[in-house]
BAMI-929262 format. One record per residue (C-alpha): x, y, z; residue number from 1; residue in one letter. Coordinates in nm, 4 decimals, padded with zeros to 6 digits. Layout:
! residues N
(pt (X, Y, Z), NUM, A) ...
This chain:
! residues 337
(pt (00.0000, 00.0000, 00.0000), 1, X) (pt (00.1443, 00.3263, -00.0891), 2, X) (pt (00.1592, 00.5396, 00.2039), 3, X) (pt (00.0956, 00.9098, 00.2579), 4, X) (pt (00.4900, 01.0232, 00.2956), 5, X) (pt (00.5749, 01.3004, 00.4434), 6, X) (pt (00.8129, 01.3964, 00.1662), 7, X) (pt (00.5009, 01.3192, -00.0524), 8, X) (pt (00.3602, 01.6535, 00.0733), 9, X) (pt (00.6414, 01.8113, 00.2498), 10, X) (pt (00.7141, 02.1101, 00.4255), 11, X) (pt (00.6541, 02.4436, 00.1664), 12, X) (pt (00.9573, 02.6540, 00.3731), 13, X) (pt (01.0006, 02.8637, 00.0380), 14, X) (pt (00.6750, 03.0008, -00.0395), 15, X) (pt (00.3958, 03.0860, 00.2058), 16, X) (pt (00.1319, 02.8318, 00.2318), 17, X) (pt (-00.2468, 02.9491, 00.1724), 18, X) (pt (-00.4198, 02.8615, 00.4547), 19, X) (pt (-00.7634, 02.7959, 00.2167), 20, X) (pt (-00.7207, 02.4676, -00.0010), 21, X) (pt (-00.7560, 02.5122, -00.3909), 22, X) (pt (-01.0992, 02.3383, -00.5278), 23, X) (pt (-01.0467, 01.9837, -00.6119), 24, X) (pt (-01.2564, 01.8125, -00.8991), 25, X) (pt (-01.5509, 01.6291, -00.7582), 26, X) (pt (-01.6703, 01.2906, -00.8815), 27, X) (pt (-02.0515, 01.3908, -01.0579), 28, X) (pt (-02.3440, 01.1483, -00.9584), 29, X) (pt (-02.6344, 01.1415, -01.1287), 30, X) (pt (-02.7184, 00.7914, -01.2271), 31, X) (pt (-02.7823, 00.7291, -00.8282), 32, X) (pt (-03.1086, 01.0304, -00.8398), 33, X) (pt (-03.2811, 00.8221, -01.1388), 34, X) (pt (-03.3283, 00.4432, -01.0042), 35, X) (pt (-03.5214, 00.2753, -00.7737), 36, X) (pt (-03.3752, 00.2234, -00.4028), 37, X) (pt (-03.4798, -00.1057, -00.2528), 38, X) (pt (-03.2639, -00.1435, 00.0670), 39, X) (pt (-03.1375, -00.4703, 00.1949), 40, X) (pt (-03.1662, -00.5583, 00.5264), 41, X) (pt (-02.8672, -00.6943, 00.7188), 42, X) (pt (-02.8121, -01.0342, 00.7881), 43, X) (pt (-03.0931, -01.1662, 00.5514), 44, X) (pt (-02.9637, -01.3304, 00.1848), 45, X) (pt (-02.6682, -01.2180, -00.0197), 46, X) (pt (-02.8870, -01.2547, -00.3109), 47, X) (pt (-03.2145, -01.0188, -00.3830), 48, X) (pt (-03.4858, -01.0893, -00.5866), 49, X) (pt (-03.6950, -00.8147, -00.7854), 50, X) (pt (-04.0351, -00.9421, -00.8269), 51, X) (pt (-04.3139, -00.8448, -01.0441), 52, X) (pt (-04.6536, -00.9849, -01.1615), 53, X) (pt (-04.6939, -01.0430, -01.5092), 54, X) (pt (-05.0044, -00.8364, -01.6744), 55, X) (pt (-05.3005, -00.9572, -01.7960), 56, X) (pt (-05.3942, -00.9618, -02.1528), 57, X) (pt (-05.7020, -00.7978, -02.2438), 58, X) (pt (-06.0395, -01.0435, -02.2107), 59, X) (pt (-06.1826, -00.9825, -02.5459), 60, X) (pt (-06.4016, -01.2989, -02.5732), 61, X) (pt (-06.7754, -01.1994, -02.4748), 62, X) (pt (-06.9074, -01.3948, -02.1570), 63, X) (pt (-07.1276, -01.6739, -02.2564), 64, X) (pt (-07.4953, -01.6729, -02.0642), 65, X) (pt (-07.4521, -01.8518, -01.7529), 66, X) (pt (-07.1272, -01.9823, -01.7987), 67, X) (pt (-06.8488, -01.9162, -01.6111), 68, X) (pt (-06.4813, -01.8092, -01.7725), 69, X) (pt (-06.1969, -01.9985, -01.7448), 70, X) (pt (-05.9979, -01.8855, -01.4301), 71, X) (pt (-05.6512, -01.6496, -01.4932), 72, X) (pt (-05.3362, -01.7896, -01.2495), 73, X) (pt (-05.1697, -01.5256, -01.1200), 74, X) (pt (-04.7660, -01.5498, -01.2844), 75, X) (pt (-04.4563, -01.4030, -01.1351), 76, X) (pt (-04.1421, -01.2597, -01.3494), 77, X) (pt (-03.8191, -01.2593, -01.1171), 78, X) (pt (-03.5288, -01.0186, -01.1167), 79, X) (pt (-03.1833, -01.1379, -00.9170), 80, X) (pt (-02.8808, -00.9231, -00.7963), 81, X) (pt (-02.6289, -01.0519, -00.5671), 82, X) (pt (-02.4968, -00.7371, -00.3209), 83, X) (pt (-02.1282, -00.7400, -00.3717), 84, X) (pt (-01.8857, -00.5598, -00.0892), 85, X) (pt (-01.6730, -00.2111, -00.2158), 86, X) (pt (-01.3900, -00.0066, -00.0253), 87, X) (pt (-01.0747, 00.1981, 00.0015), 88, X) (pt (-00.8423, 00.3033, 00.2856), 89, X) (pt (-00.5948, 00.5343, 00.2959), 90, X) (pt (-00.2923, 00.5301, 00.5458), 91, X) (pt (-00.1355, 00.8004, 00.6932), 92, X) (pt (00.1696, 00.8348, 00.8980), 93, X) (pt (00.2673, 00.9912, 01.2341), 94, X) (pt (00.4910, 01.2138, 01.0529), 95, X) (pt (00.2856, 01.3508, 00.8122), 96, X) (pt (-00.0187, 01.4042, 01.1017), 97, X) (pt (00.2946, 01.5712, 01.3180), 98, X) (pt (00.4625, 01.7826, 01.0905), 99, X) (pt (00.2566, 01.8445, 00.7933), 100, X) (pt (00.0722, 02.2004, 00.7111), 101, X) (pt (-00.1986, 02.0528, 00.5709), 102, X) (pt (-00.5085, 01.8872, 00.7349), 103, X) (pt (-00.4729, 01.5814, 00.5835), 104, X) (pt (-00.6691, 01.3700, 00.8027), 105, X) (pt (-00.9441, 01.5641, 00.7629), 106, X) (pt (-00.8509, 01.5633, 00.3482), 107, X) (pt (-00.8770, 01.1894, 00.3764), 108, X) (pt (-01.1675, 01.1546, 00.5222), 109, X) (pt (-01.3407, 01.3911, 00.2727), 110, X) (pt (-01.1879, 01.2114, -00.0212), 111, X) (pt (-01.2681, 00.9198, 00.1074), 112, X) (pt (-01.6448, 01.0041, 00.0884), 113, X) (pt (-01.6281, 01.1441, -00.2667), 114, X) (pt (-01.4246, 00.7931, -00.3643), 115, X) (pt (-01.7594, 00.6181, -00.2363), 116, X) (pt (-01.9950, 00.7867, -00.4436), 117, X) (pt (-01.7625, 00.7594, -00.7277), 118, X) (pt (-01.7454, 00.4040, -00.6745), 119, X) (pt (-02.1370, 00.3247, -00.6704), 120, X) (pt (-02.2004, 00.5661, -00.9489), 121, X) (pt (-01.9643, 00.3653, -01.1613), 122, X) (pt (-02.1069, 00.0894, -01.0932), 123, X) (pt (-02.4476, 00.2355, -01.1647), 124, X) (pt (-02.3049, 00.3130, -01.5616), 125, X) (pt (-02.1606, -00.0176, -01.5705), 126, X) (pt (-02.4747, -00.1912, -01.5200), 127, X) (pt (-02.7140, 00.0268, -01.7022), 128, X) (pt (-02.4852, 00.1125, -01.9931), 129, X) (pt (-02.5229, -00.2882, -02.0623), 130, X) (pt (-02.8715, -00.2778, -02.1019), 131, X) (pt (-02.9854, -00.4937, -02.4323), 132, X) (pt (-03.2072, -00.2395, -02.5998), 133, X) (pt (-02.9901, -00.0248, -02.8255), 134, X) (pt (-03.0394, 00.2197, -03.0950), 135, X) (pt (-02.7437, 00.4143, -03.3660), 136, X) (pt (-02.6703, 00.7752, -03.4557), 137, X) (pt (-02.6058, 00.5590, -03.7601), 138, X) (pt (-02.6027, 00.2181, -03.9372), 139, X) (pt (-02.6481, -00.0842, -03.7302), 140, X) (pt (-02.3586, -00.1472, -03.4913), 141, X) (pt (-02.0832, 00.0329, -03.2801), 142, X) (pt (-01.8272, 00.0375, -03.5004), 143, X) (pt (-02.0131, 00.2539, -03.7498), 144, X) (pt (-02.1396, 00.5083, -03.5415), 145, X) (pt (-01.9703, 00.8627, -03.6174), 146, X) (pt (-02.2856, 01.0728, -03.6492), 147, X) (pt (-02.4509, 01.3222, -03.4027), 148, X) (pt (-02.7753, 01.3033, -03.2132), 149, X) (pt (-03.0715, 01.4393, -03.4206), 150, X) (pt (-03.4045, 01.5151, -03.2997), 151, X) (pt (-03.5264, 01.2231, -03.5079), 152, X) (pt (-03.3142, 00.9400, -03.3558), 153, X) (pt (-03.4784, 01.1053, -03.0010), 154, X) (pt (-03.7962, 01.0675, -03.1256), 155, X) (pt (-03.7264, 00.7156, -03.2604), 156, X) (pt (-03.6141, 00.6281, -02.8983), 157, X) (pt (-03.8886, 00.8153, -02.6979), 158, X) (pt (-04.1561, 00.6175, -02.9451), 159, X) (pt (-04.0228, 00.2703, -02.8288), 160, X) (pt (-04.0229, 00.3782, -02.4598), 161, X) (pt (-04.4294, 00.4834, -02.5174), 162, X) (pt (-04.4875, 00.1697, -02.7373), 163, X) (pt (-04.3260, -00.0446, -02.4239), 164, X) (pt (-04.5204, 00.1378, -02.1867), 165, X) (pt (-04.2887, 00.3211, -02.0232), 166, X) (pt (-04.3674, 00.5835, -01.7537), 167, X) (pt (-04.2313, 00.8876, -01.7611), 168, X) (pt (-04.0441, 01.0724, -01.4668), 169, X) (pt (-04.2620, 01.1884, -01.2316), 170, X) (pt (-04.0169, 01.2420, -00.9157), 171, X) (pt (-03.6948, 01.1653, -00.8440), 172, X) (pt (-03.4483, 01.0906, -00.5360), 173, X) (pt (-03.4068, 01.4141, -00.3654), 174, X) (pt (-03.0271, 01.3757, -00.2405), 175, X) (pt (-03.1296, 01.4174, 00.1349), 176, X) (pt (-03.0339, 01.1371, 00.3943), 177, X) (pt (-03.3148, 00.9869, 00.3901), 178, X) (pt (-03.4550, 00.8365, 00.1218), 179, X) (pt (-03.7035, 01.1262, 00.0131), 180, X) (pt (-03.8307, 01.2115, -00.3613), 181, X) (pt (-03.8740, 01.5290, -00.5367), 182, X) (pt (-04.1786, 01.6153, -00.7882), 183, X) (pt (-04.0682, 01.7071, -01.1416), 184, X) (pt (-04.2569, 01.7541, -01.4748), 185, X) (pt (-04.3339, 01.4196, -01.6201), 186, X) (pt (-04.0783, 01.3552, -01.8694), 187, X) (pt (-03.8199, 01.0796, -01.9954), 188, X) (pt (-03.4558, 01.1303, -01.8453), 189, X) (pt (-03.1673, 01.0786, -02.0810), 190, X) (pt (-02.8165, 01.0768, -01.9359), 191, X) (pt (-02.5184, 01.1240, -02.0986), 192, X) (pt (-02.1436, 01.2553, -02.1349), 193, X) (pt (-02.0762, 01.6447, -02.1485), 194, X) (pt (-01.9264, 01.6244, -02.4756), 195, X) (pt (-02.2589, 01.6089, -02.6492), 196, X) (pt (-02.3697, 01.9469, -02.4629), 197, X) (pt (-02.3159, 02.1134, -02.8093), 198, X) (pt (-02.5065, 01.8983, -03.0080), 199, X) (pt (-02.7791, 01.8415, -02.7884), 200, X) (pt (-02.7916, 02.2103, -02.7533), 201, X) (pt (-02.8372, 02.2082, -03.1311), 202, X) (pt (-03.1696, 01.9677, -03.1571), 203, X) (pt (-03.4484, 02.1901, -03.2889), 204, X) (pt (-03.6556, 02.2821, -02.9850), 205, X) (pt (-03.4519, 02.2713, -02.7140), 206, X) (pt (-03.5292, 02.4570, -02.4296), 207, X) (pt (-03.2685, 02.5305, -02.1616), 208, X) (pt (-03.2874, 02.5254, -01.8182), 209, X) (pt (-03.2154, 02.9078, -01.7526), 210, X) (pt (-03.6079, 02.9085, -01.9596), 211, X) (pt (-03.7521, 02.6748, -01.7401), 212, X) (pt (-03.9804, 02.9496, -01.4857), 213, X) (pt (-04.1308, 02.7280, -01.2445), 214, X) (pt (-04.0345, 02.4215, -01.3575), 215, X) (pt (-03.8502, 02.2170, -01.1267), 216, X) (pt (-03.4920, 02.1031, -01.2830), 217, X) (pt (-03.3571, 01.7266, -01.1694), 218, X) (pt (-03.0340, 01.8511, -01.0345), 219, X) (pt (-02.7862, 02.0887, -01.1141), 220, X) (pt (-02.6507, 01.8805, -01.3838), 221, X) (pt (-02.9522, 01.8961, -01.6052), 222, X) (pt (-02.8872, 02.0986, -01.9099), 223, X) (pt (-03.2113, 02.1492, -02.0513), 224, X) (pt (-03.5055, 01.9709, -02.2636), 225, X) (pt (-03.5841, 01.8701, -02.5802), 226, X) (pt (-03.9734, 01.7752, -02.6293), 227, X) (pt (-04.0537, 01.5387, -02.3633), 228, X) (pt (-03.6984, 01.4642, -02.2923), 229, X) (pt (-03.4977, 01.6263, -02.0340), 230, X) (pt (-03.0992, 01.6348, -02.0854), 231, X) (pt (-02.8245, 01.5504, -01.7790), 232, X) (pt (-02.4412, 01.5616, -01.8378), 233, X) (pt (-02.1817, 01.4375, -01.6461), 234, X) (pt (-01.7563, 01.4215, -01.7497), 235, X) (pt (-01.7533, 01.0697, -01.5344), 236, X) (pt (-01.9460, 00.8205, -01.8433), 237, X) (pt (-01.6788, 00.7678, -02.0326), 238, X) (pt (-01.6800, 00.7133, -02.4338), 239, X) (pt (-01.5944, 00.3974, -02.6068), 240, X) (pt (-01.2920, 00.5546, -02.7309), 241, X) (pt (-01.2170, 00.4234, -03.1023), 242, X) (pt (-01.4816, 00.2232, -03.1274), 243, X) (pt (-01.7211, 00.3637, -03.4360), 244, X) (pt (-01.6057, 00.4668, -03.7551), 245, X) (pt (-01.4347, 00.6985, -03.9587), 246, X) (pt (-01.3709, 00.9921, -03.7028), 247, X) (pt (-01.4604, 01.3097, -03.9832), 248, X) (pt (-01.5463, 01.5824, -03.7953), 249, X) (pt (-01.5943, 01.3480, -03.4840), 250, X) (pt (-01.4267, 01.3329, -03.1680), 251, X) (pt (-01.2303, 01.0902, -03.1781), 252, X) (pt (-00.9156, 00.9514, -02.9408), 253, X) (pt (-00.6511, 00.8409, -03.1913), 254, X) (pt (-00.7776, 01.0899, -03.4698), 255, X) (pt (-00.9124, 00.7510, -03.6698), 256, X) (pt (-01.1960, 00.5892, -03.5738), 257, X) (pt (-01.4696, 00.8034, -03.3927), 258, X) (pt (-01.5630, 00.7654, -03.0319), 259, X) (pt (-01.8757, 00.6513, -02.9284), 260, X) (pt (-02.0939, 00.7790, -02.6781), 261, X) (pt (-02.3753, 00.5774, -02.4949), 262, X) (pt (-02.6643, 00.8245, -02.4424), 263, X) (pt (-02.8731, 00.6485, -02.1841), 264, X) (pt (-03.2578, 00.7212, -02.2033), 265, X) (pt (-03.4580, 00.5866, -01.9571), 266, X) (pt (-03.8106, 00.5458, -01.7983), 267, X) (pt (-03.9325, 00.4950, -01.4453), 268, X) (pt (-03.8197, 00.2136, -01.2801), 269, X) (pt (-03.5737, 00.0563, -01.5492), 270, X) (pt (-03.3336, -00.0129, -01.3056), 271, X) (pt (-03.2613, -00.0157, -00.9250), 272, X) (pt (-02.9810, 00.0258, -00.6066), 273, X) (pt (-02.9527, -00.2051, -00.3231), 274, X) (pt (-02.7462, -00.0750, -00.0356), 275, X) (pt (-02.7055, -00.2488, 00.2690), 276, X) (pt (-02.9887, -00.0847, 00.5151), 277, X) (pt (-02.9268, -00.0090, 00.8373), 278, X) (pt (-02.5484, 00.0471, 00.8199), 279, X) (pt (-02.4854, 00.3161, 01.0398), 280, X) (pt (-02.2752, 00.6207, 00.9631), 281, X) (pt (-02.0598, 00.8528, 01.3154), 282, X) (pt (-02.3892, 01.0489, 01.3572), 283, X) (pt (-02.6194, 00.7593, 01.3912), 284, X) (pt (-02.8185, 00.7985, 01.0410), 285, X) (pt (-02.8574, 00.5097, 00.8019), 286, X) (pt (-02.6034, 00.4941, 00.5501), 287, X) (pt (-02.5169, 00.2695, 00.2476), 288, X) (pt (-02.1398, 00.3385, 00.3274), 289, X) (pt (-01.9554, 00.2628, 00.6420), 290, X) (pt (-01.6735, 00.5535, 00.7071), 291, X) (pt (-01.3835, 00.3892, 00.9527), 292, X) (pt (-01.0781, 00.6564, 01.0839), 293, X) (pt (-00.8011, 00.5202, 01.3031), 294, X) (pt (-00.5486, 00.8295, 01.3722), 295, X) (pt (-00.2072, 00.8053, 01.3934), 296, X) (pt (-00.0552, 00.7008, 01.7186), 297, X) (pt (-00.3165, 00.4194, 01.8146), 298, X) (pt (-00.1022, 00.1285, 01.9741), 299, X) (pt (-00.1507, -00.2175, 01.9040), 300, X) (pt (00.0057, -00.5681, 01.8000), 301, X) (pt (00.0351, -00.4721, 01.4502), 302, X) (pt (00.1595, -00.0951, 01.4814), 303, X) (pt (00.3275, -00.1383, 01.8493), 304, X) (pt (00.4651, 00.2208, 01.8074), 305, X) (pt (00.1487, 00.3905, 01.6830), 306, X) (pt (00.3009, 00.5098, 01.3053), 307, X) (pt (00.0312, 00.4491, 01.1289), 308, X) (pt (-00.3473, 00.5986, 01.0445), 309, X) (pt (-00.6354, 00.4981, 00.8712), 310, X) (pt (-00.9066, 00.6012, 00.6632), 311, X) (pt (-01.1011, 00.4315, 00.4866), 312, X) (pt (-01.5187, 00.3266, 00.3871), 313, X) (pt (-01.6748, 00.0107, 00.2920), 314, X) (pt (-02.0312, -00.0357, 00.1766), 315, X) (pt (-02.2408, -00.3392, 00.0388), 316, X) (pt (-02.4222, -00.2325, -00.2988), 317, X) (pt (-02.5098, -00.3192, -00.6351), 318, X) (pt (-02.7293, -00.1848, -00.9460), 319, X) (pt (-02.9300, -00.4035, -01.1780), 320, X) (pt (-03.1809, -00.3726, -01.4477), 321, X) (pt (-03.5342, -00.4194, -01.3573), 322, X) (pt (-03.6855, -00.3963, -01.7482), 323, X) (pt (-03.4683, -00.4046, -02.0518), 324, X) (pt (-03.7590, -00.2155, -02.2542), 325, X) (pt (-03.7818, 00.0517, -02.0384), 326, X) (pt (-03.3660, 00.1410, -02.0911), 327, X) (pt (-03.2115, 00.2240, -02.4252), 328, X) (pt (-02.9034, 00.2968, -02.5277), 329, X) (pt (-02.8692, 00.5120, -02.8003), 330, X) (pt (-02.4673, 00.5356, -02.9456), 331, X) (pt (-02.3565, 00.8822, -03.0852), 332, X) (pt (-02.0370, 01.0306, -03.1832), 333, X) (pt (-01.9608, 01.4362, -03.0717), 334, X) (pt (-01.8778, 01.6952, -03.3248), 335, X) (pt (-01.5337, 01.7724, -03.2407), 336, X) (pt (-01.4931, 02.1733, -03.1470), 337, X) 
């Protein structure tokens, strides 16, 4: 494990040291305000099971005087996830806690929280960016794409979600501690990379959110709308770099082959988040994460002269699509700028 050194982040004799830190880039979570939250509890199954019934078809056939219909079972469609276990730690020596200028224990343990939601919200992508339903900017697979969102291929997207019955956002997870939801305009959700901000921007119709009066945005991350489709970026979904076609006036890693850019629409409950319930955080609250901080200077077998600190976090979670039909993942390339 690599340690925090002191000459890592030594001493700054030469130059005075501004007592307020610079900003630091912060991981962006948005995936985590747009599924459904079904907390596990502790100590009951590794494995959780999504249940739903399957609907009834319509009874078209007229009753028959004084003869009763033929019964309906009721049938069951099953969902599995299996919670898997995430962490980090961080060590930190009795030198650098000593003799260091800069609050690092305090850094670590702020870090440390970011790293969390990083973690989960990658996790998040990884599980509904692998969703089965898939549409093109162009032709029919990945490595042709190198064309730019158009309002059409949002339409074309937006007409399967209706024709699969998809509901459209109504509210979504308010960010608070407890799990709370906020009201919103009914609309579909796409979520996607900032590098198509300018080409979204461009779709005929789009409305951003400096427009939006009363309307109530998702979070601060939402860019704007675009018929009944409401647009939020983040820099943290990463391209498939190289993998569409001939780059043009694309984005593109290498300068060759353009990169390709999952935009990920969605309706309600297309996929959910299973923390751990009931882990508890310093203050008591329920948490999905558990925070751990052992300072410097605590004696015991393995660390008889107290040199080493530790912060760290672990947290059971996982993500995992609830309906295929009600996700799509529509591949675009970026104009370059």
């Amino acid at each position: 494990m690599a340690r925090t050194a002191y000459g890592d982040i030594s001493q700054r004799t030469a130059a005075y040291a501004y007592t307020k830190h610079l900003e630091h880039a912060e991981p962006v979570m948005v995936l985590a305000k747009f599924g459904d939250v079904k907390p596990i509890p502790k100590n009951k199954a590794e494995t959780v099971k999504f249940r739903r019934p399957i609907p009834f078809e319509a009874a078209t056939t007229p009753l028959t005087e004084g003869v009763t219909p033929n019964a309906r079972q009721m049938l069951y469609e099953d969902v599995e996830v299996t919670m898997e276990q995430f962490g980090d730690l961080t060590v930190i020596t009795d030198k650098v806690a000593d003799l260091s200028e800069d609050p690092v224990l305090n850094d670590a343990v702020m870090m440390n929280g970011e790293n969390s939601g990083r973690t989960f919200e990658q996790v998040i992508y990884g599980v509904v960016r692998g969703g089965t339903t898939v549409f093109y900017a162009n032709g029919s697979s990945r490595s042709a794409v190198n064309t730019a969102i158009s309002l059409n291929k949002q339409r074309k997207v937006t007409r399967y979600l209706k024709n699969a019955k998809g509901k459209k956002f109504t509210n979504i997870l308010d960010g608070s501690v407890k799990i709370g939801t906020t009201p919103i305009e009914a609309a579909y959700i796409c979520v996607a990379h900032t590098d198509l901000e300018a080409d979204i921007r461009n779709l005929a119709g789009f409305v951003p959110t400096a427009e939006y009066g009363q309307r109530q945005v998702t979070c601060a991350y939402e860019i704007g709308s675009v018929e009944d489709v409401r647009y939020v970026l983040s820099p943290d979904l990463e391209a498939f770099a190289d993998a569409g076609g001939s780059a043009g006036s694309m984005v593109s890693t290498s300068g060759t082959a353009a990169d390709v850019y999952p935009m990920l629409f969605m309706a309600m409950h297309g996929y959910g988040m299973t923390p751990l319930k009931d882990s508890k955080g310093p203050d008591g609250r329920n948490m999905a994460i558990t925070p751990t901080v052992i300072n410097p200077g605590t004696i015991d077998k393995s660390d008889p002269l107290g040199q080493r600190g530790y912060v760290g976090w672990k947290g059971w979670f996982n993500a995992v699509r609830l309906n295929e039909t009600w996700l799509v993942r529509l591949e675009v390339a970026a104009t370059a700028l």
